[in-house]
MIMIRO-759293 format. One record per residue (C-alpha): x, y, z. Coordinates in steps of 0.25 Angstrom, whole numbers. Example, Ala and Ser with C-alpha at 12.3 -4.5 7.8 and 13.67 -1.06 7.14 Angstrom:
% residues 2
<X: 49, Y: -18, Z: 31>;
<X: 55, Y: -4, Z: 29>;
//
This chain:
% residues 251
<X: 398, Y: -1200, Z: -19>;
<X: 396, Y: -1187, Z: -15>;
<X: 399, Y: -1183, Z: 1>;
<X: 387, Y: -1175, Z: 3>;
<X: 393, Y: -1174, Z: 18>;
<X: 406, Y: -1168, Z: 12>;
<X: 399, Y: -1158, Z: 4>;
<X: 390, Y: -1153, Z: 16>;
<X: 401, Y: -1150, Z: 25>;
<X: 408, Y: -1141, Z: 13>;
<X: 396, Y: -1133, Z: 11>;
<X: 394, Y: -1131, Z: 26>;
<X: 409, Y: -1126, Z: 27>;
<X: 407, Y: -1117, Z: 15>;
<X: 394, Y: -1112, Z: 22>;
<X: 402, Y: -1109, Z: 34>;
<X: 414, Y: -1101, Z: 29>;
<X: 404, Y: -1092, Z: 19>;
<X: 397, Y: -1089, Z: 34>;
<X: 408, Y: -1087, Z: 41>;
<X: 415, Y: -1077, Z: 28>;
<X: 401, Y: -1071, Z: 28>;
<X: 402, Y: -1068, Z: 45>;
<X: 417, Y: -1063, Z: 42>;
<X: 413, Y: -1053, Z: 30>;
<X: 399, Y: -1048, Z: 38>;
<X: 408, Y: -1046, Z: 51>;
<X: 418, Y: -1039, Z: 42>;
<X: 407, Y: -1030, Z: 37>;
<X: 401, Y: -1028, Z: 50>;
<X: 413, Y: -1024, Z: 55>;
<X: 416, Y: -1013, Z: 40>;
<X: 402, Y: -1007, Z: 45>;
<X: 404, Y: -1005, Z: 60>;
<X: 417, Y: -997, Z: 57>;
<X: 412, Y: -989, Z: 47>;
<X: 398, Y: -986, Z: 56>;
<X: 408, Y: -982, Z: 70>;
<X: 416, Y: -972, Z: 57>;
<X: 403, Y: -966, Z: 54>;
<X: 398, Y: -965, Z: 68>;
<X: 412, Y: -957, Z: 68>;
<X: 413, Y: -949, Z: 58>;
<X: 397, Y: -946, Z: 61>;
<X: 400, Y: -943, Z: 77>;
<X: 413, Y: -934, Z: 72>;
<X: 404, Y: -922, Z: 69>;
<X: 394, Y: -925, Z: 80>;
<X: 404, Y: -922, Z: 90>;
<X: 407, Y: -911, Z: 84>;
<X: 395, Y: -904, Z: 84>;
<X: 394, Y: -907, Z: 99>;
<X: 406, Y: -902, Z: 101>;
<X: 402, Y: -890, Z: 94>;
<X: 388, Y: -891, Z: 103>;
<X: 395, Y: -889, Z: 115>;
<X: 405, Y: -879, Z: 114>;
<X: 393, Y: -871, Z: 107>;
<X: 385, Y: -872, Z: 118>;
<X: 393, Y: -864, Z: 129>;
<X: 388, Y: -853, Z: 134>;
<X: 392, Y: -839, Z: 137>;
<X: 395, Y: -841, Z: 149>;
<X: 402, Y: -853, Z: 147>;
<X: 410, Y: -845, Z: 138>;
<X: 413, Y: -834, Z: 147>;
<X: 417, Y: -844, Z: 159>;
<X: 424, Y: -855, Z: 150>;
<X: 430, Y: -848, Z: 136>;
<X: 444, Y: -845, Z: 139>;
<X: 442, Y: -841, Z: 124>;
<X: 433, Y: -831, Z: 128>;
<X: 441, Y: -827, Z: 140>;
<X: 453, Y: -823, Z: 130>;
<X: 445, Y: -815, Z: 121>;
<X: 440, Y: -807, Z: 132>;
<X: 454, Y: -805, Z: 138>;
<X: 457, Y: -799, Z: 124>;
<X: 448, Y: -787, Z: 127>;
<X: 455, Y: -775, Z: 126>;
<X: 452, Y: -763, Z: 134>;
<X: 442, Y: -753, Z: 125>;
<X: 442, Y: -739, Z: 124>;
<X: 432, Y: -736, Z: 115>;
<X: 421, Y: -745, Z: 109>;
<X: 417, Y: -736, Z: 97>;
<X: 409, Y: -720, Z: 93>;
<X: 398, Y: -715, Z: 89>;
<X: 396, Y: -701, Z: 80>;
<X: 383, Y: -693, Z: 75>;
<X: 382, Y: -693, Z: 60>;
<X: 369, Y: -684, Z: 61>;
<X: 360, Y: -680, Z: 70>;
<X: 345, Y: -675, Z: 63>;
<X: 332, Y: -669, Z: 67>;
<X: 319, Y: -677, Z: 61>;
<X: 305, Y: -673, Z: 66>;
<X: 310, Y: -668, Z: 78>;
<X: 322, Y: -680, Z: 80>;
<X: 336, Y: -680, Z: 84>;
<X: 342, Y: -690, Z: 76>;
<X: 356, Y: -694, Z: 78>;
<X: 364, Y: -702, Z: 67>;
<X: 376, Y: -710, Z: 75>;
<X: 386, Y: -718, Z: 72>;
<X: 391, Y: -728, Z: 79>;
<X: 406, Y: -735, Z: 79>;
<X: 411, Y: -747, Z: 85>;
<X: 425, Y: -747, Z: 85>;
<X: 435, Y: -759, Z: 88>;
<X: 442, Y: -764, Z: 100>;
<X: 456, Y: -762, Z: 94>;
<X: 453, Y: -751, Z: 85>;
<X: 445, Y: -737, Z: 88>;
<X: 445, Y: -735, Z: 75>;
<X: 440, Y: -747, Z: 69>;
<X: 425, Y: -747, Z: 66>;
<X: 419, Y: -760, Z: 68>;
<X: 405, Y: -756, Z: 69>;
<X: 399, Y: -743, Z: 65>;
<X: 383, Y: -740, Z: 63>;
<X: 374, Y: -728, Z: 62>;
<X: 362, Y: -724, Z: 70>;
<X: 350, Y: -713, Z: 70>;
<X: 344, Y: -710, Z: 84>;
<X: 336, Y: -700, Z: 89>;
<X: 340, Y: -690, Z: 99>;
<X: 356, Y: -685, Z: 100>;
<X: 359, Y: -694, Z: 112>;
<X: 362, Y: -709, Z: 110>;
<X: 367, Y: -721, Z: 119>;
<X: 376, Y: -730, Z: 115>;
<X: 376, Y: -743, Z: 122>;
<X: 386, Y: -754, Z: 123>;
<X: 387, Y: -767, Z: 131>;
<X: 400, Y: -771, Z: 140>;
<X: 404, Y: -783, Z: 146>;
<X: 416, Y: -782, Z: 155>;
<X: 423, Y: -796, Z: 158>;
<X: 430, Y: -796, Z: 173>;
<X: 446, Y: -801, Z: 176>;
<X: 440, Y: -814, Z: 175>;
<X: 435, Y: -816, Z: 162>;
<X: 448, Y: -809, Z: 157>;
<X: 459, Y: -818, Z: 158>;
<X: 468, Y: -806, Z: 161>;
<X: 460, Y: -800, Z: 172>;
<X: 457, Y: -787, Z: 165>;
<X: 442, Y: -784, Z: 165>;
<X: 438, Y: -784, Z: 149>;
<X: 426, Y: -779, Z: 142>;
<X: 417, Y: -779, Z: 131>;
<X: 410, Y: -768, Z: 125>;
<X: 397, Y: -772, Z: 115>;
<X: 389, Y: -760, Z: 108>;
<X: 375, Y: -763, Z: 109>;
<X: 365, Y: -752, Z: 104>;
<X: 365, Y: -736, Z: 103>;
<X: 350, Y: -728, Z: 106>;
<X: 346, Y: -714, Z: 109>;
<X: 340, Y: -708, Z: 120>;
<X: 327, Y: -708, Z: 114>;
<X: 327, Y: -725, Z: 111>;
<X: 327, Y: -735, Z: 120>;
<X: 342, Y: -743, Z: 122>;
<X: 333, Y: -755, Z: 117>;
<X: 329, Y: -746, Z: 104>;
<X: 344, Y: -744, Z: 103>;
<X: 352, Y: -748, Z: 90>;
<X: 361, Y: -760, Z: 92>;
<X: 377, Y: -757, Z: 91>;
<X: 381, Y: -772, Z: 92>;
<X: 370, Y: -782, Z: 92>;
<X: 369, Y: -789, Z: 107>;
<X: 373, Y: -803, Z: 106>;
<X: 381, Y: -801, Z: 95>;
<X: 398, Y: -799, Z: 93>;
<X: 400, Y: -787, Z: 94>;
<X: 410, Y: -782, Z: 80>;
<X: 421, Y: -776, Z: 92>;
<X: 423, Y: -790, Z: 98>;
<X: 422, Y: -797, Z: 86>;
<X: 436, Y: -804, Z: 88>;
<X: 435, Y: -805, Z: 104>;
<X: 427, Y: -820, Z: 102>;
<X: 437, Y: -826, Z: 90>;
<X: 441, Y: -837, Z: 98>;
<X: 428, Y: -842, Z: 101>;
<X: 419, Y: -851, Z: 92>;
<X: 410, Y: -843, Z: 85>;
<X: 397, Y: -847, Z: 93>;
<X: 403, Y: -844, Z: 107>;
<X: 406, Y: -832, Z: 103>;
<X: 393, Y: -827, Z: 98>;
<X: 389, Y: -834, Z: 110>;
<X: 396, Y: -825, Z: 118>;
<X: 393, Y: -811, Z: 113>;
<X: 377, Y: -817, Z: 112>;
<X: 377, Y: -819, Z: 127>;
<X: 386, Y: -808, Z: 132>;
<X: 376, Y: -798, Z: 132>;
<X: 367, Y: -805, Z: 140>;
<X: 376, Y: -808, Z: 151>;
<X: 373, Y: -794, Z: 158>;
<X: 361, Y: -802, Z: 164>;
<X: 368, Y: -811, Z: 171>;
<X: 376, Y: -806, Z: 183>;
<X: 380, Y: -819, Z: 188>;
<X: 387, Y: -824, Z: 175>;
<X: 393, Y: -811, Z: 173>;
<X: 399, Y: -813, Z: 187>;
<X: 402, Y: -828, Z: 183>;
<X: 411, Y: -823, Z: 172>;
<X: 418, Y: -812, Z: 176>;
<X: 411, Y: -803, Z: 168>;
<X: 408, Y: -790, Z: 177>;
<X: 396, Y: -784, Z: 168>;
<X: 389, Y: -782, Z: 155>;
<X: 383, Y: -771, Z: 154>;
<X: 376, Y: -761, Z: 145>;
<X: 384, Y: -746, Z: 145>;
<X: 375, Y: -734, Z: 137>;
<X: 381, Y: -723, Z: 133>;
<X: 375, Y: -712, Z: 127>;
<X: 379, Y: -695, Z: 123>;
<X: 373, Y: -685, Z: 114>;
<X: 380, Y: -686, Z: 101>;
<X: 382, Y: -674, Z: 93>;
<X: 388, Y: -674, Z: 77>;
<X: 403, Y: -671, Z: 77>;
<X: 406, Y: -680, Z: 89>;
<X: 411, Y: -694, Z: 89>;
<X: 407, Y: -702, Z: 102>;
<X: 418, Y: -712, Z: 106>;
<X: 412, Y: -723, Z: 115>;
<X: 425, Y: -726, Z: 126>;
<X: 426, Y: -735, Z: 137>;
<X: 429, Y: -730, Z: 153>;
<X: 438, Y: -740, Z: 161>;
<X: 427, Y: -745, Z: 166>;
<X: 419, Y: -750, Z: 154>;
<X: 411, Y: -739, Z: 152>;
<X: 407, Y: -733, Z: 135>;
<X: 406, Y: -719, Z: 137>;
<X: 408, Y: -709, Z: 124>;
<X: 419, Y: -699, Z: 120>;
<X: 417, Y: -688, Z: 111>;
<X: 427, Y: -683, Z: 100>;
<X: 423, Y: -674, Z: 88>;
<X: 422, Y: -682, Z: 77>;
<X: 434, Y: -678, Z: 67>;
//
């Protein structure tokens, strides 16, 4: 005779180890996919971080900059004393229906080079007498990790008497980087540089924050002469910041 008893206890021990191998291989896959989720987690939070780490050095602002950038505060210490910051000569001057007109042009010359051309334009304007008007930013002993007052000099537009500075033609255009500085920033990320040269300009409305960081003005400096044909009108810097033109005849 058969033992039915027997045979029931086998298959209920069969039926036991295929559960308990079917909970070993299902914890076994549970565990394959939990490691493979906290990798890509990882590898998904790898770029995340980076873009907030990007994020928030990119949202300093200029004054941040100017109190914290030891960078910054290099570059400006590199400033060299200038002597002269470009010319300007007549190419023609004309008579139409009763107007002067004066053909100029205009040369920005490099920090470590009075002979190098680094920006050179032409203008027409009316009348024989024309102002040429920069921007300068002087940084004080503090700003300057040598204690030697430095400054920067930024072209900003040339106009005749008979225009309004705010008709002028732009030189450099404000909030730009100016072509004479255009190594100063090179140990700055791209973005805090233009940062820096964006909100510069705008710092001459703001006493407090000038005081803040030691920078002792920004201020506009016009300068303007009669110019005749045969002349070239070197634009030089006095000891104490100031453009004023030098004549020589134009060989």
């Amino acid at each position: 005779m058969v033992d039915f008893s027997a045979v029931i206890r086998e298959n209920t021990l069969l039926i036991q180890l295929n559960s308990s191998a079917t909970k070993v291989l299902m914890e076994e896959k549970r565990k394959k996919t939990s490691i493979m989720a906290y990798i890509v987690i990882g590898i998904c939070l790898v770029p995340v971080a980076y873009l907030g780490r990007g994020l928030y050095y990119g949202a300093k602002t200029v004054h941040q900059l100017l109190a914290e950038n030891k960078h910054l505060k290099q570059a400006i210490t590199n400033l060299t004393h200038e002597e002269q910051i470009g010319y300007a000569k007549v190419i023609s001057q004309q008579t139409t229906d009763g107007r002067l007109l004066t053909t100029i042009k205009f040369i920005e010359t490099a920090r470590d080079d009075k002979l190098k051309k680094i920006l050179e334009k032409e203008y027409i304007i009316e009348g024989d007498i024309i102002h040429f008007d920069a921007l300068i930013v002087k940084f004080g002993n503090k700003m300057v990790m040598d204690g030697t007052t430095r400054a920067l000099y930024l072209w900003r537009r040339v106009y005749g008497e008979k225009m309004t500075p705010e008709k002028g033609f732009v030189i450099e255009q404000p909030g730009t980087e100016p072509q004479r500085y255009s190594d100063l920033l090179k140990a700055l990320p791209i973005k805090q540089s233009q940062m820096f040269w964006s909100n510069i300009w705008d710092l001459a409305n703001d006493p407090k924050k000038l005081k803040e960081y030691d920078i002792e003005a920004v201020y506009g400096n016009a300068v303007y002469t009669r110019l005749t044909k045969g002349l070239i009108y070197i634009f030089k810097i006095s000891p104490t910041g100031q453009v004023y033109p030098e004549t020589v005849p134009d060989m």
